[in-house]
C-alpha positions as CSV (number, residue, x, y, z in Angstrom):
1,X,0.0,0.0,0.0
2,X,1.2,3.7,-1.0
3,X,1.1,6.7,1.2
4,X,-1.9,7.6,-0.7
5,X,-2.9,6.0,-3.8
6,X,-5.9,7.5,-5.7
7,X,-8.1,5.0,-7.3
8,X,-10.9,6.5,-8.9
9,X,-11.8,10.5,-8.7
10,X,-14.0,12.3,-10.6
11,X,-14.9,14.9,-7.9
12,X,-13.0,18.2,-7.4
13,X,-11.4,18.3,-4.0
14,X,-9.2,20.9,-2.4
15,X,-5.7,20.3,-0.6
16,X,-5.4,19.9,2.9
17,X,-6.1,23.0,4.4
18,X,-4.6,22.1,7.8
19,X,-1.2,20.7,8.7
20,X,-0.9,18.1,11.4
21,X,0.8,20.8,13.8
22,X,-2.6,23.1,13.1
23,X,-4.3,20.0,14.2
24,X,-2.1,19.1,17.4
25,X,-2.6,23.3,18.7
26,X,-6.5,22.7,18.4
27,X,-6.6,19.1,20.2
28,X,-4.5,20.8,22.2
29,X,-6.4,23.7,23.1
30,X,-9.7,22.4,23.0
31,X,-9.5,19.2,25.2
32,X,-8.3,19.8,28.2
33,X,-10.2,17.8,30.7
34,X,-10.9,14.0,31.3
35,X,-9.0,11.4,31.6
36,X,-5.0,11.7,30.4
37,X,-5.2,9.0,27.9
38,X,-8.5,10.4,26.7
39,X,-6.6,13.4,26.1
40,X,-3.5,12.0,25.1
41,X,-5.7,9.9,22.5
42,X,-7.1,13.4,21.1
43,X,-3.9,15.2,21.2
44,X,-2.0,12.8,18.9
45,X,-4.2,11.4,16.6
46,X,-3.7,12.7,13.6
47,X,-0.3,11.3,13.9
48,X,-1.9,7.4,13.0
49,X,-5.0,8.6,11.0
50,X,-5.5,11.1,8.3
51,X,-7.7,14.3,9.5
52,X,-6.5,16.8,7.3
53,X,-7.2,14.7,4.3
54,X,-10.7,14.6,5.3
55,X,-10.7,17.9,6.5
56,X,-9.7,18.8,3.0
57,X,-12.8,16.5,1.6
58,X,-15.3,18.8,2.9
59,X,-16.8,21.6,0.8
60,X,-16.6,24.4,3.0
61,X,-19.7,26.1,4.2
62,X,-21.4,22.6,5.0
63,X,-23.7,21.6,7.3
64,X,-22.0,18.4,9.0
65,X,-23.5,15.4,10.6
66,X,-21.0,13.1,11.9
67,X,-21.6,10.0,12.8
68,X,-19.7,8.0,15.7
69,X,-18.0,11.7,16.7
70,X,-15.9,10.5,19.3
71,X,-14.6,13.1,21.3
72,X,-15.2,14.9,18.6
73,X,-11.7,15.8,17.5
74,X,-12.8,16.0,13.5
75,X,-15.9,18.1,13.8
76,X,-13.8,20.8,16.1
77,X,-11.1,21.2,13.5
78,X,-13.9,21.7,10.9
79,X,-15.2,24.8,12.9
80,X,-12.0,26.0,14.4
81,X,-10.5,26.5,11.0
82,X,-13.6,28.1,10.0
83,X,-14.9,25.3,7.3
84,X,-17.8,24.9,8.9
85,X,-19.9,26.5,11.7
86,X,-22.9,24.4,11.3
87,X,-21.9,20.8,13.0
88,X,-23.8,17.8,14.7
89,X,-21.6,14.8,16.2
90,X,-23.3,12.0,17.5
91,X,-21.8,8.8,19.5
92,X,-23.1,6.0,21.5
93,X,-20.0,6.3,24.0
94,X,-21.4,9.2,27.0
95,X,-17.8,9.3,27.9
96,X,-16.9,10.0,24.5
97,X,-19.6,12.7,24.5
98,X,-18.8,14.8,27.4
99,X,-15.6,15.0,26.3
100,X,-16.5,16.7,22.9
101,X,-19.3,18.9,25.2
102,X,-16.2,19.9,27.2
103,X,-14.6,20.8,24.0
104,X,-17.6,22.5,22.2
105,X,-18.4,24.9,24.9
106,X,-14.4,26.2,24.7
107,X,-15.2,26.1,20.7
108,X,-17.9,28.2,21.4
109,X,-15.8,30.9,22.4
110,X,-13.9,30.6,19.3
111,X,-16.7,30.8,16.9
112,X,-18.9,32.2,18.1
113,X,-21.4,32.2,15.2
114,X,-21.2,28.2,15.4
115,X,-24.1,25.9,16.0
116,X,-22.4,22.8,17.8
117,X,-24.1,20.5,18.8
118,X,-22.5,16.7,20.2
119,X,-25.3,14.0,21.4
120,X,-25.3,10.8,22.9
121,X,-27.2,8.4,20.6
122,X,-27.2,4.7,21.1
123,X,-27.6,3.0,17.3
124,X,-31.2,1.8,18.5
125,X,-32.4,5.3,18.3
126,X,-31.5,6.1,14.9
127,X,-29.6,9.5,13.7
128,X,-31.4,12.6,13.6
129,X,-33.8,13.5,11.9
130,X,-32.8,15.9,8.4
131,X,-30.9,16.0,5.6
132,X,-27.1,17.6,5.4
133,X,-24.4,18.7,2.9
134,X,-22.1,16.3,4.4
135,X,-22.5,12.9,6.4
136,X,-18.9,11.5,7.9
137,X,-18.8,8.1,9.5
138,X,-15.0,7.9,10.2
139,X,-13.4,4.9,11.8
140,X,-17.0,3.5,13.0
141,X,-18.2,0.8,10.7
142,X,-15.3,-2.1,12.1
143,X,-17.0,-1.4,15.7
144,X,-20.5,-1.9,14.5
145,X,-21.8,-5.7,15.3
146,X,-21.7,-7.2,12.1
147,X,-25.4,-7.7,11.7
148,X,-26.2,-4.1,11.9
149,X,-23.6,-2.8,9.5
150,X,-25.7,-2.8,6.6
151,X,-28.5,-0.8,8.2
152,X,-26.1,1.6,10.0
153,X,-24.3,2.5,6.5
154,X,-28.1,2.9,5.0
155,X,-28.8,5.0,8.0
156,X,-26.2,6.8,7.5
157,X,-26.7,7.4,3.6
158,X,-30.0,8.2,3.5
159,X,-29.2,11.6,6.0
160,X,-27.2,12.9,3.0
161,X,-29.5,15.6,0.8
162,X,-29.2,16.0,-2.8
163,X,-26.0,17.4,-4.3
164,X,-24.2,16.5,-0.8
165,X,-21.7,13.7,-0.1
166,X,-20.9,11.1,2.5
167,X,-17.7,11.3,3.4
168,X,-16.9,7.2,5.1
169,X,-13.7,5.8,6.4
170,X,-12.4,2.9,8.0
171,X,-9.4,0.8,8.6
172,X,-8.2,-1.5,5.8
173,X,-8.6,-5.0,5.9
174,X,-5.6,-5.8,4.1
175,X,-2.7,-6.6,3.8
176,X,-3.3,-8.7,6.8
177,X,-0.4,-7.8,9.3
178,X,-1.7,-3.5,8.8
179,X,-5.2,-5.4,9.5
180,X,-3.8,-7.6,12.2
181,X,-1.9,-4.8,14.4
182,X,-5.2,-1.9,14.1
183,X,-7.0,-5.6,15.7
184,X,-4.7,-5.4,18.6
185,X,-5.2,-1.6,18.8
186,X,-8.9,-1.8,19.4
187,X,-8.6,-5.4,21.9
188,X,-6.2,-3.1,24.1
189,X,-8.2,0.4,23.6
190,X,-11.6,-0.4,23.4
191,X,-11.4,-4.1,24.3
192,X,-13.3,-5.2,21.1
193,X,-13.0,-7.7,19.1
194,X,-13.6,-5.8,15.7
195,X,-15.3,-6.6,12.8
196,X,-14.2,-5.4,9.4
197,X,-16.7,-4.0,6.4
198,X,-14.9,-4.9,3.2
199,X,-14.5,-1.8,1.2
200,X,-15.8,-3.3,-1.7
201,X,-18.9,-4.2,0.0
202,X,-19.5,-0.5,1.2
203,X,-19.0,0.5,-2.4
204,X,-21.6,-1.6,-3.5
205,X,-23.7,-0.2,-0.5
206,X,-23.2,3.2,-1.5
207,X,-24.9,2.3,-5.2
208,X,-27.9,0.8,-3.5
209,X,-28.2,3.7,-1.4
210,X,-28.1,5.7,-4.5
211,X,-25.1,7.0,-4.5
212,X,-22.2,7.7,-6.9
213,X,-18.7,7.1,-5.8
214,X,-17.0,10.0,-6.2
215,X,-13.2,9.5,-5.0
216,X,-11.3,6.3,-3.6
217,X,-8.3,6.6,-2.0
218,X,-5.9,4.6,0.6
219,X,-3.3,6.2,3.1
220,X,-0.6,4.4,5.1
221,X,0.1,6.0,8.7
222,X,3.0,4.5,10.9
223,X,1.3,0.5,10.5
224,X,-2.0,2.0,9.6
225,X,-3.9,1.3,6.9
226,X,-7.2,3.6,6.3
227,X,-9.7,3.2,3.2
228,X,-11.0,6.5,2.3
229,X,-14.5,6.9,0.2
230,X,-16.4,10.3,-1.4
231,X,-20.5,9.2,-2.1
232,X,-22.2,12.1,-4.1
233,X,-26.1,11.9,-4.0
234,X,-26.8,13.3,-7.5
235,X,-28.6,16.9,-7.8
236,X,-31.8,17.1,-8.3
237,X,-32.1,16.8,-12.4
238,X,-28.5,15.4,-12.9
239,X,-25.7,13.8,-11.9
């Protein structure tokens, strides 16, 4: 696998428009309280996982729902760097979202003309009601029981409004050592035994959803390997 190997694009992206150190000063400022490793967690990760990148794949001006937020460290970099002011996260972890609350109301202070909003959602509630420019579900599907991926990706899909895009990624599930070692990540982290969504099935998800692929990339970090998709719901009238 390549740094980052394009497959298929036929959407027009911009560049990153945050470095990783841009990223470090915002975790940095913004989450403060909790647990250290909670912190520590949100303070390096863009050091194994690639945030700018999909910073970069979101139009700016969006509306964002995110889906499985975390602490919330994506959505926050969105509105700190003044992409978007118009963000929802939602997570089934209440741990996970106090610690993006915590992090909102500082946010707050820093865009003020924001609507942030982080809720704890457990998957048997469903997402929010609405439609939105931009749906992210970003290192979430391989911690989904197996049995509820497919509804969970549909879920997911059917928030994003015409014209709009859903932005997914996950971890690869090959070669198998990358696979392998981001296995023992999550037994040790989260102490679950993950399942992984081939990316080929999410592809053909996406079509059923109606859906057109719009870019397909993969990204190496340290042993890392992350599977990046763009889904474009046609415009009304068009492609």
């Amino acid at each position: 696998m390549t740094d980052a190997r394009t497959a298929a694009s036929t959407g027009n992206f911009s560049a990153p428009i945050l470095a990783e150190s841009d990223i470090a000063s915002i975790a940095r400022r913004l989450f403060v309280e909790g647990p250290r490793l909670a912190r520590f967690l949100q303070h390096h990760r863009h050091r194994i996982a690639p945030i700018a990148r999909c910073i970069s794949l979101v139009p700016p001006g969006s509306d964002v729902l995110d889906v499985g937020c975390g602490g919330g460290l994506f959505l926050a970099c969105l509105v700190a760097s003044g992409r978007c002011l118009n963000v929802h996260g939602v997570d089934a972890s209440s741990s996970a979202i106090d610690a993006a609350q915590a992090a909102g109301r500082r946010l707050a202070l820093i865009a003020p003309q924001s609507r942030i909003l982080f809720e704890h959602r457990m998957v048997q509630q469903g997402l929010p009601d609405g439609n939105y420019a931009v749906v992210s579900m970003i290192d979430v599907m391989h911690h989904v029981p197996r049995d509820a991926q497919k509804r969970a990706f549909f879920d997911a899909a059917s928030r994003v409004r015409a014209g709009g895009i859903f932005l997914y990624k996950d971890m690869c599930d090959a070669p198998i050592w990358r696979a392998t070692l981001n296995r023992l990540h999550d037994l040790v982290m989260a102490r679950q035994w993950i399942n992984y969504l081939p990316i080929e099935t999410a592809d053909g998800w996406a079509v059923e959803s109606g859906l057109v692929r719009a870019l397909a990339e993969e990204r190496a970090m340290l042993w890392y390997g992350h599977e990046i998709r763009v889904y474009r719901r046609p415009a009304e009238g068009g492609r």
